[in-house]
VEXVEX-747368 format. One record per residue (C-alpha): x, y, z; residue in one letter; residue number from 1. Coordinates in steps of 0.1 Angstrom, whole numbers, plus 2048, in hexadecimal, padded with zeros to 3 digits. Layout:
<atom><u>X</u><v>Y</v><w>Z</w><residuo>A</residuo><num>NUM</num></atom>
...
END
This chain:
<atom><u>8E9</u><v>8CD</v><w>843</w><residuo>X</residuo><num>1</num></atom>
<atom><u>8D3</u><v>8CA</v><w>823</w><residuo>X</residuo><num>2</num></atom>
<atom><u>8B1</u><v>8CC</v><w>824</w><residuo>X</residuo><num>3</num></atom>
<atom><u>8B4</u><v>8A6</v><w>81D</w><residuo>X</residuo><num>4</num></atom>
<atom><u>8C4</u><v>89E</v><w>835</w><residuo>X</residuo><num>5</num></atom>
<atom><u>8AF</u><v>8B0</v><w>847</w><residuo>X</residuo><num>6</num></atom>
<atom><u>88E</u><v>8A1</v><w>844</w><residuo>X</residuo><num>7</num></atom>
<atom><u>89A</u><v>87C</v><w>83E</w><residuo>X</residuo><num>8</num></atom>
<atom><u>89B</u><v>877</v><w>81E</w><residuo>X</residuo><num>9</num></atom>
<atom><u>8BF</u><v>871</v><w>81E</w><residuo>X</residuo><num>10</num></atom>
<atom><u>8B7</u><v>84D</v><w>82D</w><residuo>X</residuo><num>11</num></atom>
<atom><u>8A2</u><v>844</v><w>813</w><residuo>X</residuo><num>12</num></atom>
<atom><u>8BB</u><v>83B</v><w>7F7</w><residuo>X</residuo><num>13</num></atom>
<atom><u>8C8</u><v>822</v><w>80D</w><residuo>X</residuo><num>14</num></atom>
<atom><u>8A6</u><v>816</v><w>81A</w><residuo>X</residuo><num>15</num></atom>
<atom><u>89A</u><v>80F</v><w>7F6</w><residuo>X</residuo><num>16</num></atom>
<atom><u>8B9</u><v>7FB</v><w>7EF</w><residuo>X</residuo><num>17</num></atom>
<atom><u>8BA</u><v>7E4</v><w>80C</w><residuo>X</residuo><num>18</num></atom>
<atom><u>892</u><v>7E1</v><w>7FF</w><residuo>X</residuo><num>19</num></atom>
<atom><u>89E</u><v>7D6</v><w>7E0</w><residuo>X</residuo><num>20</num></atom>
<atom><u>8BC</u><v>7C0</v><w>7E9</w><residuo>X</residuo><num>21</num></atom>
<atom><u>8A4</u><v>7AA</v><w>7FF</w><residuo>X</residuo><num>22</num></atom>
<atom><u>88A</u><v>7A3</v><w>7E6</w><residuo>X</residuo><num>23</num></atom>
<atom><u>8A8</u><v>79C</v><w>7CE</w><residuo>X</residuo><num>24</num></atom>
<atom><u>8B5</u><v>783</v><w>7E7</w><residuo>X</residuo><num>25</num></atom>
<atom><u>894</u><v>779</v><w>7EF</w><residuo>X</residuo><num>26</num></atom>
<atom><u>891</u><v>772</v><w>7C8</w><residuo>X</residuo><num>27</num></atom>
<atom><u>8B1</u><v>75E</v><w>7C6</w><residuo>X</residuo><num>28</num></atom>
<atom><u>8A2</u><v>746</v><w>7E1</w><residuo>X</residuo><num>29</num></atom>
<atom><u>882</u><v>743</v><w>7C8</w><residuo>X</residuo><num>30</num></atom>
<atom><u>86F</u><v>755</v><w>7E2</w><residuo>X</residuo><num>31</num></atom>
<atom><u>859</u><v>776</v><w>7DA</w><residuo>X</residuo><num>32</num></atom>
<atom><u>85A</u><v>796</v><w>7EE</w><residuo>X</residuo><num>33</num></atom>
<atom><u>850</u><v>7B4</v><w>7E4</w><residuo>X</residuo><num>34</num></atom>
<atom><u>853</u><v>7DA</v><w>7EE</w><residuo>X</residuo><num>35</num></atom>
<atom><u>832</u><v>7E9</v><w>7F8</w><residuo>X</residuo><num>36</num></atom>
<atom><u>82A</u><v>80D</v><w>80C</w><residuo>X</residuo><num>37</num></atom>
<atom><u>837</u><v>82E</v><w>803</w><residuo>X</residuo><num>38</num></atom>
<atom><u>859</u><v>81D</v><w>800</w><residuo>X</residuo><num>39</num></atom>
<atom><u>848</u><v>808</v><w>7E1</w><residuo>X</residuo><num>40</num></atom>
<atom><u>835</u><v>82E</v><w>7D0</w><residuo>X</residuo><num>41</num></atom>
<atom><u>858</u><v>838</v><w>7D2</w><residuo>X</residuo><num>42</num></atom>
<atom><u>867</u><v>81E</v><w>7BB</w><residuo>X</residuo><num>43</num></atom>
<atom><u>844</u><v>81E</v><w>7A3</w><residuo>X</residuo><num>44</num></atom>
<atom><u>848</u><v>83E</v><w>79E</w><residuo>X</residuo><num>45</num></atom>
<atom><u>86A</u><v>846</v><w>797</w><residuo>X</residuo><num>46</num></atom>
<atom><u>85E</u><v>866</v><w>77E</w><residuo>X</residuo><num>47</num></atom>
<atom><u>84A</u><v>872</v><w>79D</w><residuo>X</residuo><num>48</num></atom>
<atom><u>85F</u><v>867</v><w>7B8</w><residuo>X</residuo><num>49</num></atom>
<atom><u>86A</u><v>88A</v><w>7C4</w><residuo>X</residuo><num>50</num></atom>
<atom><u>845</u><v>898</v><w>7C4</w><residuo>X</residuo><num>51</num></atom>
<atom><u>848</u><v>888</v><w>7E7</w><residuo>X</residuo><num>52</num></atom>
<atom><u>85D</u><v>8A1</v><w>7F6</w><residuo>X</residuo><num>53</num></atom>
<atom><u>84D</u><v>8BB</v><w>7E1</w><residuo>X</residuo><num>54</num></atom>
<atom><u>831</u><v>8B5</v><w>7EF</w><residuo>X</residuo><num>55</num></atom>
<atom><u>841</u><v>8B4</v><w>814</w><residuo>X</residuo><num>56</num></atom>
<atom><u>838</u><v>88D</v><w>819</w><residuo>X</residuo><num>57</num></atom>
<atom><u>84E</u><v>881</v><w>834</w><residuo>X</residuo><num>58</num></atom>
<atom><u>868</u><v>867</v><w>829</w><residuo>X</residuo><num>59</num></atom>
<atom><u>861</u><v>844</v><w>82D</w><residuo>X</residuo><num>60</num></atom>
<atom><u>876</u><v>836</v><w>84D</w><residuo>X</residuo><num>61</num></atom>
<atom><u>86E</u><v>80F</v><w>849</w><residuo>X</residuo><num>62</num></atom>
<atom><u>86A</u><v>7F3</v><w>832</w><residuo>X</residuo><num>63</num></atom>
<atom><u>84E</u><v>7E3</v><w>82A</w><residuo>X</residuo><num>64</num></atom>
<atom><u>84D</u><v>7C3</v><w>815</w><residuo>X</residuo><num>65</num></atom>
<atom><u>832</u><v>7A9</v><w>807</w><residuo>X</residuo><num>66</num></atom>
<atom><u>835</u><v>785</v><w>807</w><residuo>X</residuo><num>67</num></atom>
<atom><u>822</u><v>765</v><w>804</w><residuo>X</residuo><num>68</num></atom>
<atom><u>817</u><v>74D</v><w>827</w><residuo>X</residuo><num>69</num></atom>
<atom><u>821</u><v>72F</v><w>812</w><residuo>X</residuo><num>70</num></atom>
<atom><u>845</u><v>73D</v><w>813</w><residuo>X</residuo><num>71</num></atom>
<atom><u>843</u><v>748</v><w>834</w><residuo>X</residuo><num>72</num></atom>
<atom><u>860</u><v>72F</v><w>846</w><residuo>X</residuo><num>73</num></atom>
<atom><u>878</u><v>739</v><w>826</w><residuo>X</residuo><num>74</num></atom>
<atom><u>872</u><v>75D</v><w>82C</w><residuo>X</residuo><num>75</num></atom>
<atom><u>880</u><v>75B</v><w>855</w><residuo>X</residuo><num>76</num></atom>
<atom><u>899</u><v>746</v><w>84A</w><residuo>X</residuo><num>77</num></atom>
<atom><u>8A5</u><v>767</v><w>832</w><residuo>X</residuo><num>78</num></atom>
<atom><u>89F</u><v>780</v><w>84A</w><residuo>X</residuo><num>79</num></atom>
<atom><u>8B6</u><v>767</v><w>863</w><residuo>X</residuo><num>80</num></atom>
<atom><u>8D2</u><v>764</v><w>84F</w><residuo>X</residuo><num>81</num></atom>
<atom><u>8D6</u><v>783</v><w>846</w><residuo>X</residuo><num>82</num></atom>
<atom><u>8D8</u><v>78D</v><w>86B</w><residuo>X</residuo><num>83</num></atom>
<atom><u>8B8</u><v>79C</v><w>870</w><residuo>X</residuo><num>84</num></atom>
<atom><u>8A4</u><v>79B</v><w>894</w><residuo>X</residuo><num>85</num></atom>
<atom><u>87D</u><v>792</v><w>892</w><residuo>X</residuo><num>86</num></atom>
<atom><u>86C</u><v>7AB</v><w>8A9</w><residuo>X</residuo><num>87</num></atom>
<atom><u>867</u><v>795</v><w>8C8</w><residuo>X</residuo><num>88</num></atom>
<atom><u>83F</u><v>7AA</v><w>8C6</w><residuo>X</residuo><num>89</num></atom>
<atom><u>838</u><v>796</v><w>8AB</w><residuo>X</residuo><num>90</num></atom>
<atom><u>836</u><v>772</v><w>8BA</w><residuo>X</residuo><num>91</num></atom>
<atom><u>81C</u><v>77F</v><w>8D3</w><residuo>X</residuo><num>92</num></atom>
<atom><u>807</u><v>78E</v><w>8AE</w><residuo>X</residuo><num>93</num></atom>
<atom><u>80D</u><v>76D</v><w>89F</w><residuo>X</residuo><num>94</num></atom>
<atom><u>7FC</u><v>75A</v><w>8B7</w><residuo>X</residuo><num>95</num></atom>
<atom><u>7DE</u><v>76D</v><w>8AB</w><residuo>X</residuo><num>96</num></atom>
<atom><u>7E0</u><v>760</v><w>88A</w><residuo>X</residuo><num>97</num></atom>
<atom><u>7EA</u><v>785</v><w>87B</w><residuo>X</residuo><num>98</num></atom>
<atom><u>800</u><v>77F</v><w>85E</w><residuo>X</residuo><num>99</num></atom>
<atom><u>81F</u><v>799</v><w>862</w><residuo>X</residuo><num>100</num></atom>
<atom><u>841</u><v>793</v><w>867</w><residuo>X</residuo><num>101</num></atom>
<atom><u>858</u><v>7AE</v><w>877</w><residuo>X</residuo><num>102</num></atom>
<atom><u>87C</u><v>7B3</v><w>877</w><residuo>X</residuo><num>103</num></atom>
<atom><u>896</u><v>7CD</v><w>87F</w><residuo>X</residuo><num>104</num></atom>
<atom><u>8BB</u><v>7CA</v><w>86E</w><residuo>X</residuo><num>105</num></atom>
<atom><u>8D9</u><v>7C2</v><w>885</w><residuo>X</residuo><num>106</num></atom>
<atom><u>8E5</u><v>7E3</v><w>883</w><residuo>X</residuo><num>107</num></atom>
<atom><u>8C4</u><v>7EF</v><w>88D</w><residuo>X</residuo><num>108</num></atom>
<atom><u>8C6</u><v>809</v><w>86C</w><residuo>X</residuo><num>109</num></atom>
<atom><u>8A4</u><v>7FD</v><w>862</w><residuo>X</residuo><num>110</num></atom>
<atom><u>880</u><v>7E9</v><w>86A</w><residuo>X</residuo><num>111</num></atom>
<atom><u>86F</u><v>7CF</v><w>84E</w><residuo>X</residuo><num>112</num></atom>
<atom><u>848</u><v>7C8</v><w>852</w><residuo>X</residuo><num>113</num></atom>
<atom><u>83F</u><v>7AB</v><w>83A</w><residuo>X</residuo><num>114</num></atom>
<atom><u>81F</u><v>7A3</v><w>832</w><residuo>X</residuo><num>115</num></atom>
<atom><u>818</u><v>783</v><w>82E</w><residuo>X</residuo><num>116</num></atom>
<atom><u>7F8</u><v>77D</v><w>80F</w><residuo>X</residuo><num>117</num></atom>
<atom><u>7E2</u><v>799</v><w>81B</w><residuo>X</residuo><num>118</num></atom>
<atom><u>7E2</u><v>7C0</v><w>823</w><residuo>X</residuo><num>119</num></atom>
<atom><u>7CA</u><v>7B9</v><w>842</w><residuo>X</residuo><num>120</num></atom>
<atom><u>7C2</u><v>7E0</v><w>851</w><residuo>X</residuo><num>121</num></atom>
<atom><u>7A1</u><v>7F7</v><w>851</w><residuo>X</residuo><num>122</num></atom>
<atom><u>79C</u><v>7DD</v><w>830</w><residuo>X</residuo><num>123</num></atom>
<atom><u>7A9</u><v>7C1</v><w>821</w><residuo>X</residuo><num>124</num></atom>
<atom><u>7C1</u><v>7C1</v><w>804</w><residuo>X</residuo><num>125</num></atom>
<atom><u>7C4</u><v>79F</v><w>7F4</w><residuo>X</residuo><num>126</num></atom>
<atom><u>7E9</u><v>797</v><w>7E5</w><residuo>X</residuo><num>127</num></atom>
<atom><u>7E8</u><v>771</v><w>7E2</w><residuo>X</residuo><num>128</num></atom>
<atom><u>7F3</u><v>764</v><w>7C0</w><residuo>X</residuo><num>129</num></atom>
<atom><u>7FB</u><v>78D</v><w>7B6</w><residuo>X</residuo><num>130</num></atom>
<atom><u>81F</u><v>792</v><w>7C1</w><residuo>X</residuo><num>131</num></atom>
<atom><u>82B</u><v>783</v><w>79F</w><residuo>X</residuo><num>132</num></atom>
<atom><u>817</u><v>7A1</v><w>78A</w><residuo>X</residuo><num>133</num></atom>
<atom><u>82E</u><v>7BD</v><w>795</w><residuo>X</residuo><num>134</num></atom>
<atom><u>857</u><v>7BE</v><w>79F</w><residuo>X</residuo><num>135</num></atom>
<atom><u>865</u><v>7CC</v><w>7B7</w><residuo>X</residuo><num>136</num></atom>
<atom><u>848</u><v>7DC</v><w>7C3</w><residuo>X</residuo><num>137</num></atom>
<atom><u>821</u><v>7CC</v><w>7C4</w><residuo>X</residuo><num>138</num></atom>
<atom><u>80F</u><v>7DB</v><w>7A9</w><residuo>X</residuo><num>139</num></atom>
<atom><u>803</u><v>7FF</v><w>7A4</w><residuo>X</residuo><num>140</num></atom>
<atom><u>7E0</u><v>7F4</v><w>7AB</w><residuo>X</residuo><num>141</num></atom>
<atom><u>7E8</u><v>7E2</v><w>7C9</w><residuo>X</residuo><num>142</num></atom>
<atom><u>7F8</u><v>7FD</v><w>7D6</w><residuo>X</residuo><num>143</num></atom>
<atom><u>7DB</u><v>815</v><w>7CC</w><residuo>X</residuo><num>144</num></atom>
<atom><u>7C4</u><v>7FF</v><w>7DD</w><residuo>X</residuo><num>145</num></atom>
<atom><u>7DC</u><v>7FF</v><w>7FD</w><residuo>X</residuo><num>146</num></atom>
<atom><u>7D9</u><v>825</v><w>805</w><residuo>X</residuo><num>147</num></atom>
<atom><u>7B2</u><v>823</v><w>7F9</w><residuo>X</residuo><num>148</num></atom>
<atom><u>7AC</u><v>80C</v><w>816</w><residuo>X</residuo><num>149</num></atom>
<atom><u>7B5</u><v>822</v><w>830</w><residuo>X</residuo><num>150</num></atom>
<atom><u>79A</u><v>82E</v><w>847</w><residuo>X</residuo><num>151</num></atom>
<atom><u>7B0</u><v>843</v><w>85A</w><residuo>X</residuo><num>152</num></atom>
<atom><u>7C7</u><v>852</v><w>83F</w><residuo>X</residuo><num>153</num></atom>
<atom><u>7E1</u><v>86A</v><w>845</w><residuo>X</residuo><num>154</num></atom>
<atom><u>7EC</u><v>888</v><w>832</w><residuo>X</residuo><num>155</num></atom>
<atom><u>80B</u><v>872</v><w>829</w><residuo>X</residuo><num>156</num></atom>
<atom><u>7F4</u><v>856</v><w>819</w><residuo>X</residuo><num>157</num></atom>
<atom><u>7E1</u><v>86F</v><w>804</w><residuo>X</residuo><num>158</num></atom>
<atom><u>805</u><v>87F</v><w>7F7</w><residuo>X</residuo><num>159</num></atom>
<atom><u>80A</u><v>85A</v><w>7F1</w><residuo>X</residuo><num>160</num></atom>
<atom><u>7EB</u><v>856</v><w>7D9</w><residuo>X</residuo><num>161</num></atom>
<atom><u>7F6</u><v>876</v><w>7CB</w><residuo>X</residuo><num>162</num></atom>
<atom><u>818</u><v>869</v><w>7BD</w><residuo>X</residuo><num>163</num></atom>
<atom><u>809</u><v>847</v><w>7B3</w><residuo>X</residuo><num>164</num></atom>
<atom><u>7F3</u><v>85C</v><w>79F</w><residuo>X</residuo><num>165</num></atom>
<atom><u>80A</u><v>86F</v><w>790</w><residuo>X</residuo><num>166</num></atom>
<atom><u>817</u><v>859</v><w>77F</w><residuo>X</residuo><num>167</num></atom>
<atom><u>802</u><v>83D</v><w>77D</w><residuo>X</residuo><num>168</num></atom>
<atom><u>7DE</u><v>840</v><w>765</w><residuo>X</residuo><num>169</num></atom>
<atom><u>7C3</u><v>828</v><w>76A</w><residuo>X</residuo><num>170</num></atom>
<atom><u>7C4</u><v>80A</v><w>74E</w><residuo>X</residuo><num>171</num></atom>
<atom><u>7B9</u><v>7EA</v><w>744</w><residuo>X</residuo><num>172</num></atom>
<atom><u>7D8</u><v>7D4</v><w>745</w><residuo>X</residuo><num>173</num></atom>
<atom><u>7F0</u><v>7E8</v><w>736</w><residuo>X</residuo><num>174</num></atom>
<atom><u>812</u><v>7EA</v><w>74A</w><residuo>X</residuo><num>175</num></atom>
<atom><u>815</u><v>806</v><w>762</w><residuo>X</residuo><num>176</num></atom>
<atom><u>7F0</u><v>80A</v><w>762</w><residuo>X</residuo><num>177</num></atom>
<atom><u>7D9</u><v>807</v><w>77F</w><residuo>X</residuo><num>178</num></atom>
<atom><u>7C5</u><v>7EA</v><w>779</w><residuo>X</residuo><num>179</num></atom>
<atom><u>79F</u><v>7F2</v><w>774</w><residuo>X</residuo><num>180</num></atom>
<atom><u>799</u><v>7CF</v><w>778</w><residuo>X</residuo><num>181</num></atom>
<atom><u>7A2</u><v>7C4</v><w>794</w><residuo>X</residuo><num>182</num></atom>
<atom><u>797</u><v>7E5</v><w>7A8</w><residuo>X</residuo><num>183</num></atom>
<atom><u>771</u><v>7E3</v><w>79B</w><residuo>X</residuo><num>184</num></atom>
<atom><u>778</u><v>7BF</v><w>7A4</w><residuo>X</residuo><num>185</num></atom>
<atom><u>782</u><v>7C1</v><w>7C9</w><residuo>X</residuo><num>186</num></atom>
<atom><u>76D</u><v>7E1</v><w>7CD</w><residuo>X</residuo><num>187</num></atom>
<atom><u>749</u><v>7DB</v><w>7B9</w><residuo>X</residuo><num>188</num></atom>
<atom><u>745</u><v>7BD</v><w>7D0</w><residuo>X</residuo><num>189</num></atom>
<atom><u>753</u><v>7D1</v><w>7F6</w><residuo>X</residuo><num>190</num></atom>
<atom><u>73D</u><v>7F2</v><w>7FA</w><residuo>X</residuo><num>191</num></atom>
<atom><u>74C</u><v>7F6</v><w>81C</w><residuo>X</residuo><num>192</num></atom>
<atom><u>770</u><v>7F5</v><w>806</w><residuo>X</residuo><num>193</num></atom>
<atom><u>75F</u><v>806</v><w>7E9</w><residuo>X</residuo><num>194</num></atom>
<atom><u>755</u><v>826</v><w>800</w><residuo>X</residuo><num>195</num></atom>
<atom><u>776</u><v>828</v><w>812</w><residuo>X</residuo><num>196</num></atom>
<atom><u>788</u><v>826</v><w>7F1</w><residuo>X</residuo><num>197</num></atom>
<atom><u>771</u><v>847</v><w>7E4</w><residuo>X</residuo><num>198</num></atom>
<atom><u>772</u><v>85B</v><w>802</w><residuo>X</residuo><num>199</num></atom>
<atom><u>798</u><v>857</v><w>7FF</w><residuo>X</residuo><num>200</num></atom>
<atom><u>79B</u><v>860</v><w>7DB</w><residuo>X</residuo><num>201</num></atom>
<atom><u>786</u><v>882</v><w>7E6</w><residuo>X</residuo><num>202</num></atom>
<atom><u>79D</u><v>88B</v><w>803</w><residuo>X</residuo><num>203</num></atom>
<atom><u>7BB</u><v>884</v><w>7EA</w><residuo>X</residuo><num>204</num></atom>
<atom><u>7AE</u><v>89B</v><w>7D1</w><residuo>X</residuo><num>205</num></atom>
<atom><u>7A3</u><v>8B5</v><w>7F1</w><residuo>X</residuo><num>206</num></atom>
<atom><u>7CD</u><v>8AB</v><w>7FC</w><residuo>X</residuo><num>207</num></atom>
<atom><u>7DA</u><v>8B1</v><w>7D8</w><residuo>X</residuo><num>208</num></atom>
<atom><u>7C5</u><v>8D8</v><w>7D2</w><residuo>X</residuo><num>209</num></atom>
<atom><u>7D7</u><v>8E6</v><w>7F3</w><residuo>X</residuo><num>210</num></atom>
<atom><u>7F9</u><v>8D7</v><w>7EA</w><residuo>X</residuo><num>211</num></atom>
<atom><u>813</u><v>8EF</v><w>7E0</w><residuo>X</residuo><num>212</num></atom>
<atom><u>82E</u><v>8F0</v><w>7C3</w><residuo>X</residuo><num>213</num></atom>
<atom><u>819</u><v>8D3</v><w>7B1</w><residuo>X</residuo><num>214</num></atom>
<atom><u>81F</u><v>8DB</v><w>78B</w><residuo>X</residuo><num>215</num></atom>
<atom><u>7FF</u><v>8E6</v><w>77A</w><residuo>X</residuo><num>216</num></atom>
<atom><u>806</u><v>8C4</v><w>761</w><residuo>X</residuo><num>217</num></atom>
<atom><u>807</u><v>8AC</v><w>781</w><residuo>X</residuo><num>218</num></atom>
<atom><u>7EE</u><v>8BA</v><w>78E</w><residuo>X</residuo><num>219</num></atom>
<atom><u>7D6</u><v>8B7</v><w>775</w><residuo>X</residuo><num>220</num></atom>
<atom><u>7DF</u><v>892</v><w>76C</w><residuo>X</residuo><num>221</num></atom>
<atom><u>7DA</u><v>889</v><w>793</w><residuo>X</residuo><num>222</num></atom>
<atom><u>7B9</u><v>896</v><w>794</w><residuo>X</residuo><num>223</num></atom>
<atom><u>7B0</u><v>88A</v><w>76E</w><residuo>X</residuo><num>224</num></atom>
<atom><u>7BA</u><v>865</v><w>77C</w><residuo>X</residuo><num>225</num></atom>
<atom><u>7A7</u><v>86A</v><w>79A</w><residuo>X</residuo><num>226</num></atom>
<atom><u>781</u><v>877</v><w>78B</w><residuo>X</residuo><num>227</num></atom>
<atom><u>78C</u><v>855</v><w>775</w><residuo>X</residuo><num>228</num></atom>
<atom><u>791</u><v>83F</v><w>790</w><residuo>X</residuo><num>229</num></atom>
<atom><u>773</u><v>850</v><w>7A3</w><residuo>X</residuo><num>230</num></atom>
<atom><u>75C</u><v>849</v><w>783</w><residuo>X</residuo><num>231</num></atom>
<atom><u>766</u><v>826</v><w>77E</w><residuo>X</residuo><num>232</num></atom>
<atom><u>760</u><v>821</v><w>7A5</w><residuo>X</residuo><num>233</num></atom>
<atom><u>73E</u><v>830</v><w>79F</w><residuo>X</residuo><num>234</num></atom>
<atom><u>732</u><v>824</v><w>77E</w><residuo>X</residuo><num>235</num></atom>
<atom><u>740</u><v>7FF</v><w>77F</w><residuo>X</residuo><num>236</num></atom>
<atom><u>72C</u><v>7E4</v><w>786</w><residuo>X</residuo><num>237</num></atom>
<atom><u>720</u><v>7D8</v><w>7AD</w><residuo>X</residuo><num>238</num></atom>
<atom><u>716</u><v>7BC</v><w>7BA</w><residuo>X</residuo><num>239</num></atom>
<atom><u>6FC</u><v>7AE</v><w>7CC</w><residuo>X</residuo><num>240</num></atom>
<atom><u>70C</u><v>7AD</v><w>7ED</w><residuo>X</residuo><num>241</num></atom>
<atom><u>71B</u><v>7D0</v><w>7E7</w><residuo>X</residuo><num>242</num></atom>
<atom><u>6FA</u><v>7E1</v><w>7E3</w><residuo>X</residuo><num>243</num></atom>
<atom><u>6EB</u><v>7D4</v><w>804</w><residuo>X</residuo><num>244</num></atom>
<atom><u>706</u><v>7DC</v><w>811</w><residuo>X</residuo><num>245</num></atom>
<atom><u>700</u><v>802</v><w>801</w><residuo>X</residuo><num>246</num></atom>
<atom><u>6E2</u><v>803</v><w>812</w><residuo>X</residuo><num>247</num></atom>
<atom><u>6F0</u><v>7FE</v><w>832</w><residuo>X</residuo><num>248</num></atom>
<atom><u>707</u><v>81B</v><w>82D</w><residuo>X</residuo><num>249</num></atom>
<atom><u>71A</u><v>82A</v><w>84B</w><residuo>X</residuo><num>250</num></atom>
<atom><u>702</u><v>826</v><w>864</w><residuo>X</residuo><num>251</num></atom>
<atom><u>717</u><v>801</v><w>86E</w><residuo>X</residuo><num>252</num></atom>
<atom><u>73D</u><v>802</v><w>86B</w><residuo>X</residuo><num>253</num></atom>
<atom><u>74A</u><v>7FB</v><w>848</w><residuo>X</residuo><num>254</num></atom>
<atom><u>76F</u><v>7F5</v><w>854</w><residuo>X</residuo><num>255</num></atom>
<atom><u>782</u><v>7E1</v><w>86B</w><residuo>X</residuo><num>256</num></atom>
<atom><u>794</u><v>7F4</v><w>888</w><residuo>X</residuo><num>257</num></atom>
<atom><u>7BC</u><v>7EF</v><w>87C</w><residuo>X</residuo><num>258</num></atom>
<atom><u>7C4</u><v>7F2</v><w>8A6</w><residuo>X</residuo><num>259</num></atom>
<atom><u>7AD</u><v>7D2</v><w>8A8</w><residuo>X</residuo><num>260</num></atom>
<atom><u>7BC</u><v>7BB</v><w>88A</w><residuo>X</residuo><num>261</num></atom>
<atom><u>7DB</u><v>7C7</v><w>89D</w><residuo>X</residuo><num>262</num></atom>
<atom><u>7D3</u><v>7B8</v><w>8B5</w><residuo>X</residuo><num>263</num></atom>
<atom><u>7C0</u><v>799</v><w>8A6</w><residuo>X</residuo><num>264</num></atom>
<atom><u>79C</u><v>7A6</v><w>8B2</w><residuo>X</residuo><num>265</num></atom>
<atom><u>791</u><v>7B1</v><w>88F</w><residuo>X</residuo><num>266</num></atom>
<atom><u>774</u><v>79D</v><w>87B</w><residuo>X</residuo><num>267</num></atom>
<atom><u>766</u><v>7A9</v><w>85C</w><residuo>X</residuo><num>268</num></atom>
<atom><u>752</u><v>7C9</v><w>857</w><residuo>X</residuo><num>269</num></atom>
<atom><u>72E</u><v>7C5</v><w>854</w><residuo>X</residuo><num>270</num></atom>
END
């Protein structure tokens, strides 16, 4: 046995096409899904891709997709005829108003999560009217902006940022860039968001100085991108709202419990 096969990444070829046949179908129905997760840093970053398993990240076992609400009835009716199962869990959830679908395939070879508008965990990443700017995957700051929101973040997220930022530098529109923009955007306005986002980058940088077999190029680029993502966090503009909120600091929770929006009993962070 390879190591590989070994360690799961064997499956993963066939994981990341079934990902890219459904949005592809999903496309010819003029619908819009998208690839998001580690699945989705693994198709962004095809240079970088096998810095995951030097790096001793743990394969990605699942699928996980974005779509929109408004599409919501065409996207069951896909996952129906194609002979997929919608997790009987997930009418109980939906009741609660959480916006997730879950299916596993027929064969029972693999599990979809689609989220529906929104990345709704410790906090909330808005993808309304933002499938369209990236294909197959959301964009590279969405998905920058997906691992930053993590309160609880693993050693696999931070091997996640890692990759993205490998490959990735921080821009101002230019394709294949992380968007400046909109991250000062979403962030200058959410400290609670903003502070999560920094302590992550940190603990990233902490994750990427204790990794082994990084080349000494990567390495520096990573940590070049992150002390530029970290200034333009700390330099750009804030808002009103965001500085009271700075004042506040961590003395009231500044992130929703993800076993509570799980379970429909999250409200916003003060």
């Amino acid at each position: 046995m390879t190591p590989e096969k070994a360690t799961g990444w064997g499956n993963v070829p066939a994981l990341r096409d079934e990902a890219l046949r459904l949005c592809a179908r999903a496309s010819e129905r003029n619908m819009t899904l998208r690839v998001t997760g580690s699945l989705a840093i693994l198709l962004i970053c095809s240079a970088q891709a096998g810095l995951m398993q030097t790096l001793g990240r743990q394969p990605p076992r699942d699928i996980d997709l974005m779509g929109y609400s408004r599409e919501q009835r065409e996207i069951e009716a896909l996952f129906t005829d194609e002979g997929w199962q919608l997790d009987p869990t997930i009418r109980w959830s939906r009741e609660w108003g959480i916006k997730r679908l879950i299916y596993l395939s027929a064969d029972a070879r693999f599990k979809v999560d689609v989220f529906l508008d929104q990345l709704v965990m410790s906090h909330t990443v808005d993808l309304r009217n933002r499938l369209q700017l990236g294909s197959p995957t959301i964009t590279p700051v969405d998905l920058l902006l997906s691992k930053l929101q993590i309160h609880d973040v693993t050693h696999n997220d931070l091997l996640d940022l890692i990759v993205l930022l490998a490959e990735h530098d921080l821009g101002d529109g230019q394709a294949g860039t992380i968007d400046r923009g909109h991250l000062l955007a979403l962030l200058s306005g959410d400290w609670g968001f903003w502070y999560s986002a920094r302590t992550n980058l940190d603990r990233a940088e902490s994750a990427l100085g204790s990794a082994p077999g990084v080349p000494p190029d990567t390495a520096s680029a990573v940590n070049a991108r992150i002390h530029a993502i970290r200034t333009a966090l700390d330099d750009g503009p804030k808002s009103r709202r965001w500085r009271l909120r700075a004042a506040v600091g961590t003395r009231l929770a500044w992130y929703q419990d993800v076993d509570e929006v799980e379970r429909g009993e999250g409200s916003d962070p003060v």
